[in-house]
LUMTIMAR-180779 format. One line per field, with one value per residue (C-alpha): residue number from 1; residue in three letters; x, y, z. Coordinates in steps of 0.5 Angstrom, whole numbers, plus 500, padded with zeros to 3 digits. Example, Ala and Ser with C-alpha at 12.3 -4.5 7.8 and 13.67 -1.06 7.14 Angstrom:
num: c(1_2)
residuo: c(ALA_SER)
east: c(525_527)
north: c(491_498)
up: c(516_514)
END
This chain:
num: c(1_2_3_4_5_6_7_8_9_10_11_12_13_14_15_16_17_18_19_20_21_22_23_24_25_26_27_28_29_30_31_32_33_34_35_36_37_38_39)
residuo: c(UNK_UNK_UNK_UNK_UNK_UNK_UNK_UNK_UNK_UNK_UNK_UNK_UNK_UNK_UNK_UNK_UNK_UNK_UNK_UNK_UNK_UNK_UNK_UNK_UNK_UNK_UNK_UNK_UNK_UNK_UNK_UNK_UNK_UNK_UNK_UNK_UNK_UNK_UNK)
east: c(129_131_128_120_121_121_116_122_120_128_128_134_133_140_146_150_146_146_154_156_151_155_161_160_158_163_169_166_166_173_175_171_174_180_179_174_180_180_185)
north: c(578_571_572_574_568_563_567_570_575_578_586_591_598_600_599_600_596_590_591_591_586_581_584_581_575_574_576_571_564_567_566_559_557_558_555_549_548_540_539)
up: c(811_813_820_816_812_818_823_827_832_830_828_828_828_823_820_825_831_826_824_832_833_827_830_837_834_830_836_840_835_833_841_842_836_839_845_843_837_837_832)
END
């Protein structure tokens, strides 16, 4: 819905795709935070 709105050619075809899709997405900030910590 947000990708439409702003005229980006972005599609997932289903739940699951779109669930392990944020998933990864969400690994892989959790790890660079861990790694890129500047506190």
């Amino acid at each position: 819905w947000v990708s439409d709105k702003f005229d980006l050619s972005f599609h997932v075809d289903g739940f699951w795709p779109a669930l392990l899709g944020a998933l990864v997405v969400s690994l892989v900030s959790w790890f660079l935070n861990l790694i890129l910590d500047r506190d």
